[in-house]
VOVEXMAR-494989 format. One record per residue (C-alpha): z, y, x; residue number from 1; residue in three letters. Coordinates in nm, 3 decimals, always signed. Example, Ala and Ser with C-alpha at 12.3 -4.5 7.8 and 13.67 -1.06 7.14 Angstrom:
! VOVEXMAR-494989
+0.780/-0.450/+1.230/1/ALA;
+0.714/-0.106/+1.367/2/SER;
//
This chain:
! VOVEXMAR-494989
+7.472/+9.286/+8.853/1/UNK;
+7.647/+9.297/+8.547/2/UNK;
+7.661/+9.545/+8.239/3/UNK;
+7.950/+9.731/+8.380/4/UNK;
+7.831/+9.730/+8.803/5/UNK;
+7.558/+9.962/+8.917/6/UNK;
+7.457/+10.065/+9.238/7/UNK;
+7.515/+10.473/+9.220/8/UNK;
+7.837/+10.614/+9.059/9/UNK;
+7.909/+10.977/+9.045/10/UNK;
+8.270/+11.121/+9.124/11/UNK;
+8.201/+11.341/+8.771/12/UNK;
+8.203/+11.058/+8.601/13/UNK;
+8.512/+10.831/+8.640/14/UNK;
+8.821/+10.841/+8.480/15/UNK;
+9.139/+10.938/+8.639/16/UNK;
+9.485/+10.813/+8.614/17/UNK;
+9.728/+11.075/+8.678/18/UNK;
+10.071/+10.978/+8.790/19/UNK;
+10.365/+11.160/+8.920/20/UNK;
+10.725/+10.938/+9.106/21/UNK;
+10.976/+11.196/+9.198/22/UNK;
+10.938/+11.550/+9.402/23/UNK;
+10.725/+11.400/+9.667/24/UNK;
+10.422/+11.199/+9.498/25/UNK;
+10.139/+11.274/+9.280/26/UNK;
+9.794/+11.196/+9.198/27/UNK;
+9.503/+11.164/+8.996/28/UNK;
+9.294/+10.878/+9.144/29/UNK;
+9.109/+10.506/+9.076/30/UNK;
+8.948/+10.274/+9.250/31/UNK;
+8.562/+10.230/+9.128/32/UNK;
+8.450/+9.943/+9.411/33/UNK;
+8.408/+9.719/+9.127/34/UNK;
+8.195/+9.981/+8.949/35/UNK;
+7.931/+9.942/+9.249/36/UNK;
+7.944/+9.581/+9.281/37/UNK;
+8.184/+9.560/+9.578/38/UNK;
+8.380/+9.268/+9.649/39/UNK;
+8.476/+9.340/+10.035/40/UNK;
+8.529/+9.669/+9.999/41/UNK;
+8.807/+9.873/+9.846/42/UNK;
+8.709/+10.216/+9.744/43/UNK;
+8.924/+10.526/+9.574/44/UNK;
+8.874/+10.868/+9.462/45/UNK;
+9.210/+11.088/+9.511/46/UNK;
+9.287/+11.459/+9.422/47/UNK;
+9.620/+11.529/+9.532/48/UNK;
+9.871/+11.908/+9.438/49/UNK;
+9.949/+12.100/+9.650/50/UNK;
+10.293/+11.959/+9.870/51/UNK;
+10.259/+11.606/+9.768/52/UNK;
+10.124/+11.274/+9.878/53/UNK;
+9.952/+11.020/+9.671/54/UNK;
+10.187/+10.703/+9.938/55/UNK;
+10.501/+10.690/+10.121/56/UNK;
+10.394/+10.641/+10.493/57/UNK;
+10.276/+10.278/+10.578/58/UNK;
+10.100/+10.059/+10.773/59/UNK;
+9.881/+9.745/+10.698/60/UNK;
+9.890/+9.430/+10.926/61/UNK;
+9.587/+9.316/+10.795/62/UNK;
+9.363/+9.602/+10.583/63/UNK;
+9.188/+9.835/+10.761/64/UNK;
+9.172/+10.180/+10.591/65/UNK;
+8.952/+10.542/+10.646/66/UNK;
+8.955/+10.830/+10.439/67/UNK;
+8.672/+11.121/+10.416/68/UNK;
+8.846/+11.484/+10.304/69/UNK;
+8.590/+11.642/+10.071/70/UNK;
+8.789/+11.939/+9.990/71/UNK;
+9.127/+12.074/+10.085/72/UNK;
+9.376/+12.077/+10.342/73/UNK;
+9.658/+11.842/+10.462/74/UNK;
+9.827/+11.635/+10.741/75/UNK;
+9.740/+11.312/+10.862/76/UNK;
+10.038/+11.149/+10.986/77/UNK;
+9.965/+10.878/+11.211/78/UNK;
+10.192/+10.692/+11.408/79/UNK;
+10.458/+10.937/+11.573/80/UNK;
+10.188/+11.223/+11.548/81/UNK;
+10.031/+11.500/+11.290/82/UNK;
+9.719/+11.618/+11.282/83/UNK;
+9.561/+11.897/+11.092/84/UNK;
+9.298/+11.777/+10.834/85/UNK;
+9.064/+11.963/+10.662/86/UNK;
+8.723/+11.907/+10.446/87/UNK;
+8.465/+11.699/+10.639/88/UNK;
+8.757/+11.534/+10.775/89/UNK;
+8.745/+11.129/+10.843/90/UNK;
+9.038/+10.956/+10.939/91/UNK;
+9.114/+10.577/+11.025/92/UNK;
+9.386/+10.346/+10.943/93/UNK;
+9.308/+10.023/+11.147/94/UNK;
+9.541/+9.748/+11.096/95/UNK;
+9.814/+9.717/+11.329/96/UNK;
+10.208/+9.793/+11.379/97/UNK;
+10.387/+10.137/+11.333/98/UNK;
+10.156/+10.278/+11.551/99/UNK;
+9.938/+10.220/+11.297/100/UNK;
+10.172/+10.385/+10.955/101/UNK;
+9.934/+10.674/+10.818/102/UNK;
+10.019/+10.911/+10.499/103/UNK;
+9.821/+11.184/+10.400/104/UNK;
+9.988/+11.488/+10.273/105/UNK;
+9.872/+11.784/+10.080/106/UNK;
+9.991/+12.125/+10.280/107/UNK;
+9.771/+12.323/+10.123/108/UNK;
+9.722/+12.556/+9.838/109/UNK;
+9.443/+12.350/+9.657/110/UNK;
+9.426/+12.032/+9.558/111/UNK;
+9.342/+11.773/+9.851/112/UNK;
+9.040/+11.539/+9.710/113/UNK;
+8.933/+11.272/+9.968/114/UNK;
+8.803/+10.870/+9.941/115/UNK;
+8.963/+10.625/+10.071/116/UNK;
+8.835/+10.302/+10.184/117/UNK;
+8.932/+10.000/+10.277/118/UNK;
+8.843/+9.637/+10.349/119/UNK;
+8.988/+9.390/+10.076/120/UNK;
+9.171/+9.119/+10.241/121/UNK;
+9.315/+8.828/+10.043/122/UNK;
+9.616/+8.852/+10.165/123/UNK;
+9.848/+9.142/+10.315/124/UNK;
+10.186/+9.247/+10.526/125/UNK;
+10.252/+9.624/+10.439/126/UNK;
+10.543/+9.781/+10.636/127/UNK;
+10.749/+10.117/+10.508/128/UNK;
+10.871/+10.229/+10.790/129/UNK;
+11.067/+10.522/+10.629/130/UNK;
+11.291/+10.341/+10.453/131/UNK;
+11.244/+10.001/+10.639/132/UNK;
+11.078/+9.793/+10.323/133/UNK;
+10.775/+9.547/+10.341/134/UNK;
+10.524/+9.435/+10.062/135/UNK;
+10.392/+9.076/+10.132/136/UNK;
+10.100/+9.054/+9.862/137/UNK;
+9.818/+8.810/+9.825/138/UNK;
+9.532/+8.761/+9.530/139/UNK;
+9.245/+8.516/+9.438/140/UNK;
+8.959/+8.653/+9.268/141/UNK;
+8.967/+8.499/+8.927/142/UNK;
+9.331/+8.355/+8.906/143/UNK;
+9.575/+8.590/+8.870/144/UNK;
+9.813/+8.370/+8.828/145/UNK;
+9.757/+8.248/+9.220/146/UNK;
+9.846/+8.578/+9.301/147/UNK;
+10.179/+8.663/+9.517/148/UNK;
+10.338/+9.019/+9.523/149/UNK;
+10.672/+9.070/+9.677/150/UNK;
+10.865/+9.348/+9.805/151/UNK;
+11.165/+9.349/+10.020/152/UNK;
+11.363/+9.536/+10.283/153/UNK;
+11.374/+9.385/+10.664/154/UNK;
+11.705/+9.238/+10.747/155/UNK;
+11.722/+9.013/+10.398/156/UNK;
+11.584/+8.768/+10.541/157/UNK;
+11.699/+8.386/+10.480/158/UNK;
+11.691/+8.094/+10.711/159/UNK;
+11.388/+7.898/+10.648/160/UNK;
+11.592/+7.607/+10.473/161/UNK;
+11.787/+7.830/+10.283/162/UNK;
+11.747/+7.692/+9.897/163/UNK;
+11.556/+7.369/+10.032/164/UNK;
+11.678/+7.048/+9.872/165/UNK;
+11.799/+6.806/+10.137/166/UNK;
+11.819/+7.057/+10.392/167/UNK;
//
């Protein structure tokens, strides 16, 4: 392990980045896998107000995802459904299609603290389907600049040898 990994880290102790983007989404969270030594794991610590969500609905093609509610109350919306969450709470995200999108949202009166995570796969499809975007990411440990991050919206799509000299 290095100077900055250990192998016990206490929610009291990290440091929060609080963020707010428009009426709907707020949060105080980070991600600390790295703290513990992680490397196929992703792992965050969220405390979300009351009537907000810390994501627009999504689903991953690739990532699976679970969360564990340790105080509060919310919705899980999964798929076509909503489901009542409260503390003690775990809920999945497995990989998969729309059936799959998942957001959590605060209805509550309290903050909504839970974890959430998640295995760490190079490379990822996320689908929006709300407002019909996509994410298409990928990263190398080490080389940033090997990374890929794009978003889009479906139907901009080109013909594969759109741009392509010769073609």
């Amino acid at each position: 392990m290095t100077d900055q990994q250990t192998p016990i880290v206490n929610i009291d102790a990290l440091s929060l980045d609080r963020w707010k983007q428009g009426e709907l989404y707020e949060s105080a969270d980070t991600s600390f896998a790295t703290m513990l030594g992680l490397k196929g794991l992703g792992v965050s610590y969220n405390e979300v107000p009351a009537g907000k969500s810390s994501c627009p609905f999504h689903n991953h093609h690739v990532e699976d995802e679970m969360f564990f509610v340790i105080e509060g109350t919310g919705e899980y919306r999964f798929g076509s459904a909503r489901h009542p969450i409260r503390k003690g709470d775990v809920l999945g995200a497995p990989a998969g299609g729309a059936e799959t999108a998942h957001q959590i949202i605060n209805t509550g009166a309290t903050p909504l603290i839970y974890l959430g995570i998640s295995t760490k796969a190079a490379t990822d499809i996320v689908e929006y389907p709300d407002s019909g975007k996509f994410l298409a990411k990928t990263r190398r440990e080490g080389a940033p600049d090997r990374s890929f991050r794009e978003m889009g919206r479906a139907g901009d799509s080109l013909d594969y040898w759109d741009g392509e000299p010769g073609a």
